[in-house]
N, CA, C and O atoms as a DFTB+ gen file, in Angstrom:
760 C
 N C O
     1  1       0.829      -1.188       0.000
     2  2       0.000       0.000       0.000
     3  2       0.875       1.254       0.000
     4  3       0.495       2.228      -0.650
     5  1       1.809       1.288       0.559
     6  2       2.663       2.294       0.976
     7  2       4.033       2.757      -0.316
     8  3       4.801       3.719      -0.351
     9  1       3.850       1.561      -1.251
    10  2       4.273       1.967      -2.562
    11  2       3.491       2.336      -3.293
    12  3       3.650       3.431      -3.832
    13  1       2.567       1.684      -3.517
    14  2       1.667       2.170      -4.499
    15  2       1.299       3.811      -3.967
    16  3       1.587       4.615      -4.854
    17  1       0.911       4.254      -3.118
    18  2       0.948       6.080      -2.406
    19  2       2.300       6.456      -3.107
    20  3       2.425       7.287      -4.007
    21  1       3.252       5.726      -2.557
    22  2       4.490       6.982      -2.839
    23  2       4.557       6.734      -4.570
    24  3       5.025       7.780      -5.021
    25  1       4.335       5.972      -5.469
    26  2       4.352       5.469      -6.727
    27  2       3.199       6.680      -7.686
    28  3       3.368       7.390      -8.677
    29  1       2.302       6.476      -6.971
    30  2       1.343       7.362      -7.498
    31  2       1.654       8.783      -7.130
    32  3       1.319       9.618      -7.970
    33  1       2.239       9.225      -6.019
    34  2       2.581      10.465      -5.679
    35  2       3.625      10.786      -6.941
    36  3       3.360      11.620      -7.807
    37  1       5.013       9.893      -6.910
    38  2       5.534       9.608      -7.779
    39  2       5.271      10.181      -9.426
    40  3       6.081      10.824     -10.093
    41  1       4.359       9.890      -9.701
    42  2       3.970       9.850     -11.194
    43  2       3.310      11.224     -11.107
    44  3       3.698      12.058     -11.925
    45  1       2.396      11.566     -10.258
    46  2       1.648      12.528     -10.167
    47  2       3.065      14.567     -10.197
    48  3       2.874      15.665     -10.720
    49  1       4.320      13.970      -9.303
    50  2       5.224      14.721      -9.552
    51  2       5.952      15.000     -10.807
    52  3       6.092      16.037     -11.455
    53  1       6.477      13.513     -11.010
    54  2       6.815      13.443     -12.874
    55  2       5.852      13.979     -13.698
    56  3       6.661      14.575     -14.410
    57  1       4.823      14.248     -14.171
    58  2       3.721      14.432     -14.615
    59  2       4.110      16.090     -14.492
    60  3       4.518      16.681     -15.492
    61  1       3.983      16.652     -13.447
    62  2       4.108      18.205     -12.931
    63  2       5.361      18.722     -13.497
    64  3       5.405      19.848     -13.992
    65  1       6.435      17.905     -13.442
    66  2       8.016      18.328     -13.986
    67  2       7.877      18.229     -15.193
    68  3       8.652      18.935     -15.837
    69  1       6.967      17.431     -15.943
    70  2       7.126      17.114     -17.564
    71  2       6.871      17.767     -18.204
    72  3       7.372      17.945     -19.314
    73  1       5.508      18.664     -17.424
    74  2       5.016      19.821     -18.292
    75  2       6.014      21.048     -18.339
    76  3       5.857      21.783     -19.314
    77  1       7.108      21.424     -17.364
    78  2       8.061      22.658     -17.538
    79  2       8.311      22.003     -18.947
    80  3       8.365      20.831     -19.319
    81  1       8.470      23.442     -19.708
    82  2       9.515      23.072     -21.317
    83  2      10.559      24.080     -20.876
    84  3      10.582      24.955     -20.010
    85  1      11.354      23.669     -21.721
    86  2      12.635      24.007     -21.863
    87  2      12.359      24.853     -23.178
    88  3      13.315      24.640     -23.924
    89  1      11.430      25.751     -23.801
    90  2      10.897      26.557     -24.494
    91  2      11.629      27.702     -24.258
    92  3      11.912      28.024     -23.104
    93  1      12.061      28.528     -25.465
    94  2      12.209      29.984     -25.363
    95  2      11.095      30.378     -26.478
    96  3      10.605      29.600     -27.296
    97  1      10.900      31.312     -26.377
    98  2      10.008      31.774     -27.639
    99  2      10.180      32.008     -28.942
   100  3      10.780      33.030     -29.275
   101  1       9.666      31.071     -29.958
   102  2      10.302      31.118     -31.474
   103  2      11.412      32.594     -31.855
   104  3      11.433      33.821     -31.962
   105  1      12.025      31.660     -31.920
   106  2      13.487      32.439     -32.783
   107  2      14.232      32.106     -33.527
   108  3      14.237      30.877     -33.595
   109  1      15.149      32.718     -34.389
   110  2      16.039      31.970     -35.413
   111  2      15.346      31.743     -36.502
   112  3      15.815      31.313     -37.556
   113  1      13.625      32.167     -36.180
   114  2      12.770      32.492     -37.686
   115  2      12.378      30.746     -37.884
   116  3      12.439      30.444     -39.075
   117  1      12.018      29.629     -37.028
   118  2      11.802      28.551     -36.952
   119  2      10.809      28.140     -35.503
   120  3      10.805      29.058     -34.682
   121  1      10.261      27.316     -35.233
   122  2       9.463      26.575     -34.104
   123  2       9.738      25.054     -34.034
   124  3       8.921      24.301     -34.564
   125  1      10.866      24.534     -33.397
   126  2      11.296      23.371     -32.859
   127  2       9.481      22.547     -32.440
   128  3       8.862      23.078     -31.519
   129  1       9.029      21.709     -32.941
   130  2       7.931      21.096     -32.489
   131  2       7.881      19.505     -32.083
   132  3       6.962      18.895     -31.536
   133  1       9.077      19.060     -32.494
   134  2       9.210      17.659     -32.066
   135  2      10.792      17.007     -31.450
   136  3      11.680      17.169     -32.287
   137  1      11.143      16.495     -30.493
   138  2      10.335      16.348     -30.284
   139  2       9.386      17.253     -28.853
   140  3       9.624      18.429     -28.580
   141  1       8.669      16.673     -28.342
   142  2       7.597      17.402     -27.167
   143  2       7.235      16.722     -25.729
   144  3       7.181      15.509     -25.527
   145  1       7.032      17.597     -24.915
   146  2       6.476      16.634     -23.650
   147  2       6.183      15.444     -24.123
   148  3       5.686      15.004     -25.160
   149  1       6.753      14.861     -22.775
   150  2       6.154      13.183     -22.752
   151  2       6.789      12.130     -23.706
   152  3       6.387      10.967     -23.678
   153  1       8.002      12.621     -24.743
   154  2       8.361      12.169     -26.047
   155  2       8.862      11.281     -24.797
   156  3       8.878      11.644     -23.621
   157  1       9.233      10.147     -25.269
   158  2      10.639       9.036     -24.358
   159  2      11.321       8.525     -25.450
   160  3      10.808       7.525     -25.953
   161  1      12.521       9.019     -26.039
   162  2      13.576       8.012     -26.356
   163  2      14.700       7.722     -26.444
   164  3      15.689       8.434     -26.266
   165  1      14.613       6.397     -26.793
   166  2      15.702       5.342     -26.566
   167  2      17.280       5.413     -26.959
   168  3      17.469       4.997     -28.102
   169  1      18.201       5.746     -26.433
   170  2      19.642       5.621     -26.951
   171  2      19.573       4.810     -27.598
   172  3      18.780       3.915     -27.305
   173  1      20.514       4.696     -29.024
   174  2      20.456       3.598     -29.795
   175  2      19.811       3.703     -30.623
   176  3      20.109       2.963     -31.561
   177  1      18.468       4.700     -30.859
   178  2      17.814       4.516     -32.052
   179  2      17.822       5.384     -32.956
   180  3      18.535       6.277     -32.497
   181  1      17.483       5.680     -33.937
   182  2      16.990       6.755     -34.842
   183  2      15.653       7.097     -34.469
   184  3      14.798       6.260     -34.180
   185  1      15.421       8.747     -34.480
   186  2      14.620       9.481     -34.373
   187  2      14.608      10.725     -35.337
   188  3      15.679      11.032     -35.861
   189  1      13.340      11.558     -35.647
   190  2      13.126      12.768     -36.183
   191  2      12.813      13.774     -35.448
   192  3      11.794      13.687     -34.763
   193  1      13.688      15.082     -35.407
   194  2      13.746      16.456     -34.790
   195  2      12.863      16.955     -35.841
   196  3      13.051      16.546     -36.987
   197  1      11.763      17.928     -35.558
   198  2      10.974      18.114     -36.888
   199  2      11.038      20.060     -36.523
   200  3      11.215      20.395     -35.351
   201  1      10.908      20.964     -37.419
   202  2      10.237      22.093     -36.743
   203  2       9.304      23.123     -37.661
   204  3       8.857      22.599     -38.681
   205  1       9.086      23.980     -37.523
   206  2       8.107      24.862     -38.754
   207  2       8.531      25.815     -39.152
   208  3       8.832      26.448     -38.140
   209  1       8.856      26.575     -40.269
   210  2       9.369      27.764     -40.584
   211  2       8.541      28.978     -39.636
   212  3       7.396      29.074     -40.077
   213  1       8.711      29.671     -38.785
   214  2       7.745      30.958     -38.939
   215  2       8.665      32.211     -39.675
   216  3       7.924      33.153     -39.960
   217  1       9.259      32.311     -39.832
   218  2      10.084      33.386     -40.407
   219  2      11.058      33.234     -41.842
   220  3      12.011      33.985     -41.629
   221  1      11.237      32.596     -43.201
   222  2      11.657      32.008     -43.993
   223  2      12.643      32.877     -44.325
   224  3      13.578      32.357     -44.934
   225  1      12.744      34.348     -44.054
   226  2      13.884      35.698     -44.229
   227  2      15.115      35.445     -43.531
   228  3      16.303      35.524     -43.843
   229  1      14.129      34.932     -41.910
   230  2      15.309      34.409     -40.954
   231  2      15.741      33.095     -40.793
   232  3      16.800      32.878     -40.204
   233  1      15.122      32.273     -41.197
   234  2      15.516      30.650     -41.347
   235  2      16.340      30.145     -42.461
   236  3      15.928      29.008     -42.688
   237  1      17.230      30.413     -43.203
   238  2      17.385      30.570     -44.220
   239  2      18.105      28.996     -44.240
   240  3      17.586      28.062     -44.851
   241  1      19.266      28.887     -43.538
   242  2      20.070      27.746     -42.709
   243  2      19.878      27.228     -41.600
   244  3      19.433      27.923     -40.686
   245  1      20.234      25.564     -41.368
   246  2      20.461      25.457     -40.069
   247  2      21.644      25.205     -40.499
   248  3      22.036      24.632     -41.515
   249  1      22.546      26.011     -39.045
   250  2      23.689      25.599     -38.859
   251  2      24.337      24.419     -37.897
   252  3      25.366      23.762     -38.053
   253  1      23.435      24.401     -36.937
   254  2      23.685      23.448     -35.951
   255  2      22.851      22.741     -34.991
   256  3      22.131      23.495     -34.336
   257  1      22.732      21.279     -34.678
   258  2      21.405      20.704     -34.091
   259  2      22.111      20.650     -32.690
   260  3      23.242      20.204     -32.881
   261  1      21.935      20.884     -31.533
   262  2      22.603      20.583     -30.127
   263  2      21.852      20.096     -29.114
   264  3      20.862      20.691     -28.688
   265  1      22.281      18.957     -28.651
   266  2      21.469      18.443     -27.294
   267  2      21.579      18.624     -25.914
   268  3      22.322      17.931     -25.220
   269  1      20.651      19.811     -25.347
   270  2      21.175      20.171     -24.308
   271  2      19.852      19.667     -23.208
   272  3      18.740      19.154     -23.332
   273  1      20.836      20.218     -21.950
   274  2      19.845      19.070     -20.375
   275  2      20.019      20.238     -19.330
   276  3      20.780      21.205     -19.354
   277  1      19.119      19.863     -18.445
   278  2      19.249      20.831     -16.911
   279  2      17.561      21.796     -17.017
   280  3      16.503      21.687     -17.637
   281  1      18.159      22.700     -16.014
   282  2      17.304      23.492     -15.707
   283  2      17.378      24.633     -16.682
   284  3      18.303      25.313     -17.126
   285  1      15.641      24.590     -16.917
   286  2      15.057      25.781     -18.165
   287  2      15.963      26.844     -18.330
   288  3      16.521      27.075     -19.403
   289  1      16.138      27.542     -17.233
   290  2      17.019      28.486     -17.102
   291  2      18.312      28.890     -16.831
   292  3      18.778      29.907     -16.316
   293  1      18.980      27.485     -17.463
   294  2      20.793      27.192     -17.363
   295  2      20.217      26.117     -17.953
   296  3      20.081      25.261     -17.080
   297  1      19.759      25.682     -19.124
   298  2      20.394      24.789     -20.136
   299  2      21.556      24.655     -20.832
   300  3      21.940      25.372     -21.755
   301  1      22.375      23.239     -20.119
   302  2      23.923      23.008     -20.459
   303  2      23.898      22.158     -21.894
   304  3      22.934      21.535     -22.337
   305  1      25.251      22.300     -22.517
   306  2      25.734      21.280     -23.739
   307  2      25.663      20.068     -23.345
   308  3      26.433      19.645     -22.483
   309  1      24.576      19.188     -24.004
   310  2      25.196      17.562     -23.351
   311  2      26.046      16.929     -24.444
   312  3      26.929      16.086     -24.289
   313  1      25.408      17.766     -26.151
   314  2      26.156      17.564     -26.661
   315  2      25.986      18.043     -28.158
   316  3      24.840      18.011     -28.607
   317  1      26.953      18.461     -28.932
   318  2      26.850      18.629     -30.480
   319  2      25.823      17.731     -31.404
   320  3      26.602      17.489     -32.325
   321  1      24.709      17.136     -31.741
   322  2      24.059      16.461     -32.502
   323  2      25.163      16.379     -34.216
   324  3      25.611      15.596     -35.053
   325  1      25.096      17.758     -33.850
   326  2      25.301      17.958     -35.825
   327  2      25.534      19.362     -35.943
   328  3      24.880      20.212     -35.339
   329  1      26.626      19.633     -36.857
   330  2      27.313      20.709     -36.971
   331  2      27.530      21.133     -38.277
   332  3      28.208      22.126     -38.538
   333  1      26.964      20.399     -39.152
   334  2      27.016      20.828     -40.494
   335  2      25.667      21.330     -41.160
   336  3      24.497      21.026     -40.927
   337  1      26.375      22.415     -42.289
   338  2      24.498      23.308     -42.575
   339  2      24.121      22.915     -43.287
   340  3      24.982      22.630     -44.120
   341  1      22.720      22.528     -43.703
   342  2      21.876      22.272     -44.715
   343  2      20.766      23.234     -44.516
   344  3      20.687      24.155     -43.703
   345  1      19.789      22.776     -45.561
   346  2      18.222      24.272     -45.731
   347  2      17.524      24.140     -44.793
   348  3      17.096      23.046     -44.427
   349  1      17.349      24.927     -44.387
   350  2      16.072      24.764     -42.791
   351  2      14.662      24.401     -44.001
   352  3      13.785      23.609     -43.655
   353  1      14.632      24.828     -44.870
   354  2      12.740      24.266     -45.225
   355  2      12.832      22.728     -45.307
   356  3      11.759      22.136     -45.191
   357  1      14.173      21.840     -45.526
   358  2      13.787      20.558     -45.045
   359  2      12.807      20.052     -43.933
   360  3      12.058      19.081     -43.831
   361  1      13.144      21.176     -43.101
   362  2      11.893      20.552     -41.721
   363  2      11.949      20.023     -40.699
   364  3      11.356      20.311     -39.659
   365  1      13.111      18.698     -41.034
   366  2      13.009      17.756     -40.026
   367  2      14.933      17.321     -40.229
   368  3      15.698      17.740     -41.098
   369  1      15.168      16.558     -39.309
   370  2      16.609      16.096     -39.154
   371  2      16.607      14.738     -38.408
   372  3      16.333      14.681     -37.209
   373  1      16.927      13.617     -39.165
   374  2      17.128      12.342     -38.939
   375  2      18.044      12.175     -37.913
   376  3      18.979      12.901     -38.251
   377  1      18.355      11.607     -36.775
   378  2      19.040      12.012     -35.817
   379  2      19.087      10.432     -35.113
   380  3      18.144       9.911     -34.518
   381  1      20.669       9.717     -35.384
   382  2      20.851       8.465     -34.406
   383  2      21.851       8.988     -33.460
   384  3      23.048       9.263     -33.548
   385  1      20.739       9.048     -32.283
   386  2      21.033       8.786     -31.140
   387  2      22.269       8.027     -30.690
   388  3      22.314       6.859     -31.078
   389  1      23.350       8.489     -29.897
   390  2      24.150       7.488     -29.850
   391  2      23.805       6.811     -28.761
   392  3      23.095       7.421     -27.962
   393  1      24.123       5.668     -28.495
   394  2      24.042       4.441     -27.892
   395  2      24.291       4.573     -26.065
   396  3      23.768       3.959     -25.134
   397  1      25.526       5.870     -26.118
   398  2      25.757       6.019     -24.862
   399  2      24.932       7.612     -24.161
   400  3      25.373       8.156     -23.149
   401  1      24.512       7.795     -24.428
   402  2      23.665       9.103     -23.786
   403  2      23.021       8.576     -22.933
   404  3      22.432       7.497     -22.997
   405  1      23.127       9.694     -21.615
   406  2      23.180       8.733     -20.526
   407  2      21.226       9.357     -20.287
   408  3      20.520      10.249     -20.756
   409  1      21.113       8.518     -19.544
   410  2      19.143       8.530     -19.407
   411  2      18.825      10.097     -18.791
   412  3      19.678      10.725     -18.163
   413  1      17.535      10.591     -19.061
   414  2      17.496      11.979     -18.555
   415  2      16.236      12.478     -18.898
   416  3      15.849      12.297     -20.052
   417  1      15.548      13.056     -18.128
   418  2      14.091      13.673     -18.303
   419  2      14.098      14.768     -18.716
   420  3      12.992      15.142     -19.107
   421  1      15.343      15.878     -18.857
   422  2      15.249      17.102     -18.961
   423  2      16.243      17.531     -20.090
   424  3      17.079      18.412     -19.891
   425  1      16.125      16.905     -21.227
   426  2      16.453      16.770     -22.364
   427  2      15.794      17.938     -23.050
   428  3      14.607      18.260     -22.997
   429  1      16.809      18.529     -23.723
   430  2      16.373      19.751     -25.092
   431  2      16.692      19.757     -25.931
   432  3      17.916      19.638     -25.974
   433  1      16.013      19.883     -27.232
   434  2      17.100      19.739     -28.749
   435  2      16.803      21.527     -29.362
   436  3      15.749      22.021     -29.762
   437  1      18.113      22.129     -29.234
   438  2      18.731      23.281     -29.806
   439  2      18.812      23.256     -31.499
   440  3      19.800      22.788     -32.066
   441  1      17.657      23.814     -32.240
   442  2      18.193      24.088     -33.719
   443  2      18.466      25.766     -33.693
   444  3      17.879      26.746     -33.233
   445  1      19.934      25.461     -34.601
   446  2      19.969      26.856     -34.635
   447  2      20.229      27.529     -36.043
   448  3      21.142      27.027     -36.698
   449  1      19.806      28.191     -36.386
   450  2      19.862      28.861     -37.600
   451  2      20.911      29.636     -37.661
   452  3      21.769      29.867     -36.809
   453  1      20.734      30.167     -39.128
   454  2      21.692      31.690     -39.449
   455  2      20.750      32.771     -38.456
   456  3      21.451      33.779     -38.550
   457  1      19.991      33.028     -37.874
   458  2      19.683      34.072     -37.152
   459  2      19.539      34.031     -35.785
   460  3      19.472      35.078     -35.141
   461  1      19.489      33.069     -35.321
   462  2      19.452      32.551     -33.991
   463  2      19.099      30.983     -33.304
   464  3      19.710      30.058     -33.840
   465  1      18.331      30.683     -32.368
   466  2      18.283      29.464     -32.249
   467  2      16.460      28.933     -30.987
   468  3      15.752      29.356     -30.073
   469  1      16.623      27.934     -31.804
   470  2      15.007      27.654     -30.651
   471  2      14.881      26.307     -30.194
   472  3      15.552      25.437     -30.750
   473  1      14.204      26.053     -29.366
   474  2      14.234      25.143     -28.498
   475  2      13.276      23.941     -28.582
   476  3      12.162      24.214     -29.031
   477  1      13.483      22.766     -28.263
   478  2      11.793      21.651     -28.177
   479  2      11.791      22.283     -26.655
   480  3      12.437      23.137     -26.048
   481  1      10.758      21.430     -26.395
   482  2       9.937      21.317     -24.714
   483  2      11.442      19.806     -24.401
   484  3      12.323      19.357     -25.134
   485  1      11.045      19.530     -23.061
   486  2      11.750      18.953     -22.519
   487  2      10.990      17.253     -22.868
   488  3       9.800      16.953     -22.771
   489  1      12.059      16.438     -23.251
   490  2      11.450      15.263     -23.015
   491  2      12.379      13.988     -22.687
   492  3      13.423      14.474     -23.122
   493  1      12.669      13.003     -22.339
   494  2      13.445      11.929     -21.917
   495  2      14.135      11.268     -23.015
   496  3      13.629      11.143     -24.131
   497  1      15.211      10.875     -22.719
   498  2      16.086       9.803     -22.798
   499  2      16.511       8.542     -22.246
   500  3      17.263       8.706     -21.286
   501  1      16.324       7.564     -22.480
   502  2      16.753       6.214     -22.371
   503  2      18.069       5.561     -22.690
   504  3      18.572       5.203     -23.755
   505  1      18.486       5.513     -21.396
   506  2      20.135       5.423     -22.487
   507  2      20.665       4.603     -21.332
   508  3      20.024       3.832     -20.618
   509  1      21.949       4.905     -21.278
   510  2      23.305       4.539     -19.993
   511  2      22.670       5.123     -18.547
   512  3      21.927       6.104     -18.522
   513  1      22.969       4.569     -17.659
   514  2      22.653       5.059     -16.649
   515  2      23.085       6.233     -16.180
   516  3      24.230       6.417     -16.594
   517  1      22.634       7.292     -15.378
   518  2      23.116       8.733     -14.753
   519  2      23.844       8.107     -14.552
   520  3      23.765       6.880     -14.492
   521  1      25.286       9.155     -14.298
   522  2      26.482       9.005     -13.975
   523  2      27.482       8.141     -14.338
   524  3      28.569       7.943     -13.796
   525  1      26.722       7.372     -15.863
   526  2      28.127       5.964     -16.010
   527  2      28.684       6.488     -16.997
   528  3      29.667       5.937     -17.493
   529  1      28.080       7.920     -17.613
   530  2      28.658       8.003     -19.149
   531  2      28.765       9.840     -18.947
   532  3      28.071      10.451     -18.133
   533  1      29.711      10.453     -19.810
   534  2      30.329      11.912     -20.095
   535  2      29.431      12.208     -21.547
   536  3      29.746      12.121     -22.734
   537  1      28.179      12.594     -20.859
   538  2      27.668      12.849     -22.734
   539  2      28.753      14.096     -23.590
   540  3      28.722      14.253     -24.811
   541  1      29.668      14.890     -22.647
   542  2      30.066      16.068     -23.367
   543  2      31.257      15.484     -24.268
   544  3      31.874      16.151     -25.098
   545  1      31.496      14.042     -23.955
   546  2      32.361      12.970     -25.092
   547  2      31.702      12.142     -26.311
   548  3      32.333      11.308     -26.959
   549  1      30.611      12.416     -26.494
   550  2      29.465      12.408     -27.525
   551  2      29.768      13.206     -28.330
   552  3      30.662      14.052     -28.334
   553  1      28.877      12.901     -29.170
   554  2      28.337      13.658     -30.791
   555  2      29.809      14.066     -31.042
   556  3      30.842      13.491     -30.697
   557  1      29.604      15.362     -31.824
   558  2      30.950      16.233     -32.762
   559  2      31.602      16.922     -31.369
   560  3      31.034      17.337     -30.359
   561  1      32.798      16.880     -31.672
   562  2      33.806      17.559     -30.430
   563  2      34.468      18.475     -31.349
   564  3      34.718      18.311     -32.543
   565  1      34.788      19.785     -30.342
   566  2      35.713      20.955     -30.645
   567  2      36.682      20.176     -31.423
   568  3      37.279      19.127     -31.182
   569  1      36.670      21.318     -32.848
   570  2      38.080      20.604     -33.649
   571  2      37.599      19.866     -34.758
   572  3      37.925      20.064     -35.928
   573  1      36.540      18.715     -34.202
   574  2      36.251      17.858     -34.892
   575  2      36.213      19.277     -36.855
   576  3      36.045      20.495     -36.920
   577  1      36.411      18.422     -37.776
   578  2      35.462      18.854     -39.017
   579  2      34.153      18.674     -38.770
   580  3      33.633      17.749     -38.147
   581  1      33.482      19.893     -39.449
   582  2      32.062      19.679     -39.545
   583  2      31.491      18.691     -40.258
   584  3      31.602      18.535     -41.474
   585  1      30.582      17.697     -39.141
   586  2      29.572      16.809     -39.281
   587  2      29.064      16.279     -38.530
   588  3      29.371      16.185     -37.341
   589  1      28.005      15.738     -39.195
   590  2      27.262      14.787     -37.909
   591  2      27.709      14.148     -37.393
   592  3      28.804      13.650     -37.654
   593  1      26.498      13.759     -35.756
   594  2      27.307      13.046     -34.704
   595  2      26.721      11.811     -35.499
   596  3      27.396      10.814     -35.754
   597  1      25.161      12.004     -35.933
   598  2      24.624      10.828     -36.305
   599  2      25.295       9.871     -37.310
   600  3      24.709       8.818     -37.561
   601  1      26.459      10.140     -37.900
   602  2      27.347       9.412     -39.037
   603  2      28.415       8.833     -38.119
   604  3      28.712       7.680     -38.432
   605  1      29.088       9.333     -37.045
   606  2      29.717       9.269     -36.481
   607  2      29.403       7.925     -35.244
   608  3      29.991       6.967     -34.743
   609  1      28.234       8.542     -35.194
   610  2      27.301       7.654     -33.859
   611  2      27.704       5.792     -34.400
   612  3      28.243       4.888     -33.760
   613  1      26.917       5.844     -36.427
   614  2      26.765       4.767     -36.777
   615  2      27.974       3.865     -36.678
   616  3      28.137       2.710     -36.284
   617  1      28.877       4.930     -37.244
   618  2      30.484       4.380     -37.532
   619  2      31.041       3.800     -35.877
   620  3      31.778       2.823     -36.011
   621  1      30.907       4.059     -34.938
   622  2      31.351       4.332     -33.409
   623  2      30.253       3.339     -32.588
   624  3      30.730       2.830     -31.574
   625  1      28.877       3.003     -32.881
   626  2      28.069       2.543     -32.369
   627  2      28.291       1.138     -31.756
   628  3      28.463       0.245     -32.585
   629  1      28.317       0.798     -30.494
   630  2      28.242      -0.685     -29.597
   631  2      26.621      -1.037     -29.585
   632  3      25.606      -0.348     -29.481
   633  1      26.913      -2.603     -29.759
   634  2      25.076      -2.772     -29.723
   635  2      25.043      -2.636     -27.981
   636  3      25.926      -3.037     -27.223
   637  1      24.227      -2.202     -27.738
   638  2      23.076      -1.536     -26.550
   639  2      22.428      -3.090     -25.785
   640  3      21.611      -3.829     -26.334
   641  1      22.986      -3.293     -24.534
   642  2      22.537      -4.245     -23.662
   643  2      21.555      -4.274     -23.211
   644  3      21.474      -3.775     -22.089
   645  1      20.206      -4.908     -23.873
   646  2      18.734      -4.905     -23.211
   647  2      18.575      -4.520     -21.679
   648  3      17.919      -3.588     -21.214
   649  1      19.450      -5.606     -20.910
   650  2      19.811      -5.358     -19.218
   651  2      19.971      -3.760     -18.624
   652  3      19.211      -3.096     -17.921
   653  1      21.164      -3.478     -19.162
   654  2      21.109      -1.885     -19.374
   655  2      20.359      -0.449     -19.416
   656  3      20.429       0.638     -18.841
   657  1      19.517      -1.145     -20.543
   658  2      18.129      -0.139     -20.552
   659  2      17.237      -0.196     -19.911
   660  3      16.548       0.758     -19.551
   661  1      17.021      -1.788     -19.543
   662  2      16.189      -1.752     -18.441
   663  2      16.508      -1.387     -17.217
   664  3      15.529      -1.380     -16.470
   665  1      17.714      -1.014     -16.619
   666  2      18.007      -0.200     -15.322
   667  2      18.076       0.939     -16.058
   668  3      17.404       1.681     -15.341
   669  1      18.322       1.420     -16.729
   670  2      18.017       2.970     -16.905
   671  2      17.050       3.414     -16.788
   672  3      16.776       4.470     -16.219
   673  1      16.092       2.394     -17.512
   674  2      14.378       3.378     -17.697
   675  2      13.738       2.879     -15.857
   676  3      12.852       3.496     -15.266
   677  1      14.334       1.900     -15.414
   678  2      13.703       1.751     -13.755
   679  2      14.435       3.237     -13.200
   680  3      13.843       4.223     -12.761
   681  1      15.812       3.055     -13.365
   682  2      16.945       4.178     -13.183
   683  2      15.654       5.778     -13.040
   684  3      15.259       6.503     -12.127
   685  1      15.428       5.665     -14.477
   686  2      14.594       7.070     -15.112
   687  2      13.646       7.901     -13.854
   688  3      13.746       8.952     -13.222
   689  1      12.361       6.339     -13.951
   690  2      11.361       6.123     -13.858
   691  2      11.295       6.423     -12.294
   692  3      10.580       7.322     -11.853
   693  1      12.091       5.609     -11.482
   694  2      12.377       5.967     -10.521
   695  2      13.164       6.662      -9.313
   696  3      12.952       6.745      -8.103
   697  1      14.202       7.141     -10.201
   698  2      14.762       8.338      -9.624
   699  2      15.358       9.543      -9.950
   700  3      16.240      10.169      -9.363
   701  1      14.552       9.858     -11.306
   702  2      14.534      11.018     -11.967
   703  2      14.076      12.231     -10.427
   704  3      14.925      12.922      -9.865
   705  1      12.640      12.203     -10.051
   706  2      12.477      12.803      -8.777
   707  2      12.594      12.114      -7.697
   708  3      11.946      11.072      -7.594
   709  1      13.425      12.536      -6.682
   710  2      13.369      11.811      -5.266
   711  2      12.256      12.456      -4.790
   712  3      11.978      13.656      -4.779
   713  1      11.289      10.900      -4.153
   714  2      10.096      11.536      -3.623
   715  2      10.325      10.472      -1.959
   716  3      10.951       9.430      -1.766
   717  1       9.492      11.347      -1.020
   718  2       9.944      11.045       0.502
   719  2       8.009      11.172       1.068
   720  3       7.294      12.168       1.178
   721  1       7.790      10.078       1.248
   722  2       6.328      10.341       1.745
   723  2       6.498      10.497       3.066
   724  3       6.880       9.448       3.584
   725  1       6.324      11.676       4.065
   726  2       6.083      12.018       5.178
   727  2       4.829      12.415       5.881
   728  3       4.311      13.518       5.711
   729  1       4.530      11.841       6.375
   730  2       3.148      11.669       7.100
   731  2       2.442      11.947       6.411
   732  3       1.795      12.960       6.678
   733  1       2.120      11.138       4.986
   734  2       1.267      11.316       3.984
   735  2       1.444      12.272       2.827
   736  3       0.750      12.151       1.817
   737  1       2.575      13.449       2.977
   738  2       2.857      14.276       2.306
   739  2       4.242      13.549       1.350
   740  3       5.199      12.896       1.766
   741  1       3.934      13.911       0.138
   742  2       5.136      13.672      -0.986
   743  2       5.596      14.940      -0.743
   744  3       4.908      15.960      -0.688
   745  1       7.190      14.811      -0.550
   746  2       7.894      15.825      -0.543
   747  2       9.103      15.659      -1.829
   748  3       9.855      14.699      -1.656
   749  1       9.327      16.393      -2.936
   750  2      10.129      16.051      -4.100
   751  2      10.665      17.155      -4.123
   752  3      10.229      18.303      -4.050
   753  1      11.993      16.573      -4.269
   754  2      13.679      16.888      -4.216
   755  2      14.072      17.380      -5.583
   756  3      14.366      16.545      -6.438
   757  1      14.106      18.848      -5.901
   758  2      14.531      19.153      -7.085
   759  2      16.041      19.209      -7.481
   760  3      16.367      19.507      -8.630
């Protein structure tokens, strides 16, 4: 009984944290729309970053895709995605995930244009466990020539230990927020 309370308190907190985005307000003449709250995925796979022109004067390029984590208001580098420019009216950017990105709820994907840069909402990762992996040793590194991490990812890629992911996403799931039920009260640890 006393899990299922703190479990449901649990979810009911995750739920409350999921909705903060990691949103700035369209800029760079583009609207980052995917991915969005609630997205979950998996290290290891391929996914699509998608976004919308609002400004086509100012969107002209993207120059750079970046995956950044933390709090809304100090979002850090976790890591370079992709560093080479192609046309922003493509839309969208095919994006393999590398294998070691370590698990995380407060995930942001940075497109940035020739005029500036905009943000998704915050959504999770499934990956390596907190603390076993240096995502800032990911994707494209200072120096590197310009290109993707996702070419890089493929070339560099270890197959991904089922075991693994499944302590990450328990990892995620359950201690993304520390929650402390005290005399009936959930108290969560930001």
């Amino acid at each position: 009984m006393k899990f299922s309370i703190a479990a449901t308190l649990f979810s009911l907190a995750a739920s409350a944290y999921a909705q903060t985005t990691a949103t700035t307000p369209s800029t760079g003449g583009i609207s980052v729309v995917h991915p969005t709250n609630g997205v979950e995925w998996k290290a290891g796979t391929t996914q699509t970053v998608t976004w919308n022109i609002v400004d086509a004067a100012q969107a002209s390029t993207i120059e750079k895709i970046t995956l950044r984590g933390g709090a809304s208001n100090n979002l850090t580098v976790a890591y370079i995605i992709d560093n080479t420019q192609f046309d922003a009216s493509k839309g969208k950017y095919e994006w393999a995930i590398d294998a070691k990105t370590e698990t995380a709820v407060s995930y942001s994907v940075e497109v940035t244009t020739n005029s500036g840069s905009s943000y998704s909402p915050y959504f999770s990762i499934i990956g390596a466990a907190p603390g076993t992996t240096d995502n800032s040793k990911l994707g494209v590194q200072p120096g590197d020539e310009k290109k993707s991490s996702s070419s890089a990812s493929a070339d560099n890629a270890e197959k991904s230990n089922g075991a693994d992911n499944e302590s990450a996403a328990s990892t995620l799931k359950l201690g993304a927020l520390v929650g402390t039920v005290v005399a009936g009260t959930a108290v969560a640890l930001f």
